[in-house]
C-alpha positions as CSV (number, residue, x, y, z in Angstrom):
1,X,0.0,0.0,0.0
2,X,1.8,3.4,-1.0
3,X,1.9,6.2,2.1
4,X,-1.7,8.3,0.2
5,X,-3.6,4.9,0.1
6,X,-2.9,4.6,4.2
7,X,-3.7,8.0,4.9
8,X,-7.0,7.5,3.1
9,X,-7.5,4.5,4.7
10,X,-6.8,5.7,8.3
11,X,-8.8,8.6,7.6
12,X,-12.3,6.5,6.7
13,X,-11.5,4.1,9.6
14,X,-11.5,6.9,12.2
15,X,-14.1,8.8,10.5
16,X,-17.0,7.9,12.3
17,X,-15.2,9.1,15.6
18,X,-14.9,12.6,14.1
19,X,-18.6,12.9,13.1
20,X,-20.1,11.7,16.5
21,X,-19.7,15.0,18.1
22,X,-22.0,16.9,15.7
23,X,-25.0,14.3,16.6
24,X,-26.6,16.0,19.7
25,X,-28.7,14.0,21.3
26,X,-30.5,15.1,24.8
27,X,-28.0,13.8,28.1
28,X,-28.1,14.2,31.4
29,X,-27.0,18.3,31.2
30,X,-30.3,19.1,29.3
31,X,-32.3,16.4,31.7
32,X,-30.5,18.6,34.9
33,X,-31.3,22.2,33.5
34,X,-35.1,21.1,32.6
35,X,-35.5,19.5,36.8
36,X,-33.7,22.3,37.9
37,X,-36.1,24.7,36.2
38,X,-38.8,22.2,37.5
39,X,-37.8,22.7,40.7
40,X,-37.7,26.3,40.8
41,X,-41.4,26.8,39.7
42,X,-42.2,24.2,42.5
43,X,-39.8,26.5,44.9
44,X,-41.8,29.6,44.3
45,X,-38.0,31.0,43.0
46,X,-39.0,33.4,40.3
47,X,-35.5,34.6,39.9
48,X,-34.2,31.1,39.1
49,X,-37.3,30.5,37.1
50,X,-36.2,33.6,34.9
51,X,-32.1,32.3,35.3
52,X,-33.1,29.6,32.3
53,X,-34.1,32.0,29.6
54,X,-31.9,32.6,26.9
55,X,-32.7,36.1,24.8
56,X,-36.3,36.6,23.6
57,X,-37.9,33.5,25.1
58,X,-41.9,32.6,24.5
59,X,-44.0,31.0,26.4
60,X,-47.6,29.2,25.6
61,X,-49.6,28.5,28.6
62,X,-52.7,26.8,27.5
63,X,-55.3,26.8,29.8
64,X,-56.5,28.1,33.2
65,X,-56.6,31.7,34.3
66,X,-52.9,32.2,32.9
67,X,-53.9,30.9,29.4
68,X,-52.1,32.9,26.8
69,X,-48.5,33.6,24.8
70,X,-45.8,35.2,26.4
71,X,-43.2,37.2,24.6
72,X,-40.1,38.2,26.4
73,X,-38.6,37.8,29.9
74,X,-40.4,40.4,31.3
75,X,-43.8,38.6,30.2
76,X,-42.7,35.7,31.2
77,X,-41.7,36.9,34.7
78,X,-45.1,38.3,35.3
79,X,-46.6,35.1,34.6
80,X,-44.7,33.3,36.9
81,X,-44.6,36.0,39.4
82,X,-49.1,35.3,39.2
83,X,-48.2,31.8,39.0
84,X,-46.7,31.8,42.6
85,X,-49.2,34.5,44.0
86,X,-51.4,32.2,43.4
87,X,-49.9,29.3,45.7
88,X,-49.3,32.5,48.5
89,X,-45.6,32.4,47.5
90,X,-45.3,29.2,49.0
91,X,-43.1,26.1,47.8
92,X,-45.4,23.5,45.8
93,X,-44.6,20.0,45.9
94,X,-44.2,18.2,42.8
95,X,-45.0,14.9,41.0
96,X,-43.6,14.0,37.4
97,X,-43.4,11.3,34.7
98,X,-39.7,10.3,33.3
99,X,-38.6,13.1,31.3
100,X,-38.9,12.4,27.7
101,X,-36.1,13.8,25.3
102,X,-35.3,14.5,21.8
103,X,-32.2,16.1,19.9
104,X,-30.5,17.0,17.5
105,X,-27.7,19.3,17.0
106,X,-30.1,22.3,16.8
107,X,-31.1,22.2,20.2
108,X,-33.6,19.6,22.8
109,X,-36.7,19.3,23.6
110,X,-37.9,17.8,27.1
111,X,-41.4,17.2,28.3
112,X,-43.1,15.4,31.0
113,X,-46.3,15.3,32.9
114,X,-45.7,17.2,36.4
115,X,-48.7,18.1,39.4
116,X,-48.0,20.8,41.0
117,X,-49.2,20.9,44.6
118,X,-50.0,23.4,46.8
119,X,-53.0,25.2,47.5
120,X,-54.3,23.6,44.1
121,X,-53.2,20.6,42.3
122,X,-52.2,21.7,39.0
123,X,-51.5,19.1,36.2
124,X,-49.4,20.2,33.5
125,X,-48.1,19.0,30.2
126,X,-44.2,20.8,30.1
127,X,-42.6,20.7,27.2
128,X,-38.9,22.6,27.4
129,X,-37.2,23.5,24.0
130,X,-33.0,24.2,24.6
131,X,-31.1,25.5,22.0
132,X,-27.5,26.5,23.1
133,X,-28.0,25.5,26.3
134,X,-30.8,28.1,27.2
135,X,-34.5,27.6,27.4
136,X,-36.3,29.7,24.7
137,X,-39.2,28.0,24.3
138,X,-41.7,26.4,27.2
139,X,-45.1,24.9,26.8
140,X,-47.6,24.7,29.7
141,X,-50.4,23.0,28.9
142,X,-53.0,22.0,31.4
143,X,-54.3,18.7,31.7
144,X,-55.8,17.4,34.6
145,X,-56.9,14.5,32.1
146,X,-53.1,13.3,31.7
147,X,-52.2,9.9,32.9
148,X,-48.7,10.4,35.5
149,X,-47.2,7.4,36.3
150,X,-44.9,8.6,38.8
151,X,-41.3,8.9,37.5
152,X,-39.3,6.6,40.6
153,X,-37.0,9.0,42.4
């Protein structure tokens, strides 16, 4: 084999190992962000709610009293700042399915099926979209009709 004819061959023999960086797939950093944003809403934390949000987040919550779109952080703020109010400012416990994930090297998406207890129970539908490590897009849906099957700790 002449010195070209091994290079090429070294090079298609390692060439999978080069691409496998540009698959993204969803891991255990986008699973922590998405509980730790979890667990801020169920804290009552508005300012580590808002700590998530990359630059000109939305927001759809669909349903309930808060049902509408939310452009911006300071939108999004206020929601959540009516979202706690509405709990007295006081911590919610919470109860989730696993969290489902999908990527690719655009960015994740998470979702799971999470009550929120406190004064209320509220049932949700989240669904988190990631792109560069920042949320910018968030789905609440409510849906007390959901099936959650307990995600075990």
């Amino acid at each position: 084999m002449i010195p070209s004819s091994r290079l090429l061959a070294s090079a298609l023999l390692f060439l999978p190992f080069w691409l496998l960086p540009t698959f993204a797939t969803a891991g255990p950093l986008d699973e922590r962000a998405a509980l730790a944003h979890i667990d801020a809403i169920a804290a009552g934390d508005v300012d580590a709610v808002m700590a998530a949000y990359g630059d000109e987040p939305f927001m759809d919550w669909v349903g309930g009293t808060l049902d509408g779109r939310y452009r911006g952080k300071e939108a999004i703020r206020e929601v959540w700042t009516k979202f706690m109010a509405n709990n007295d400012k006081q911590p919610r416990t919470v109860q989730r399915t696993v969290v489902e994930q999908a990527a690719n090297p655009k960015g994740a998406t998470l979702a799971t099926t999470i009550d929120y207890i406190g004064k209320t129970t509220v049932r949700v539908r989240h669904v988190l979209v990631y792109r560069d490590t920042r949320l910018v897009t968030e789905l609440w849906q409510i849906a007390p009709a959901a099936p959650l099957v307990p995600a075990s700790p």
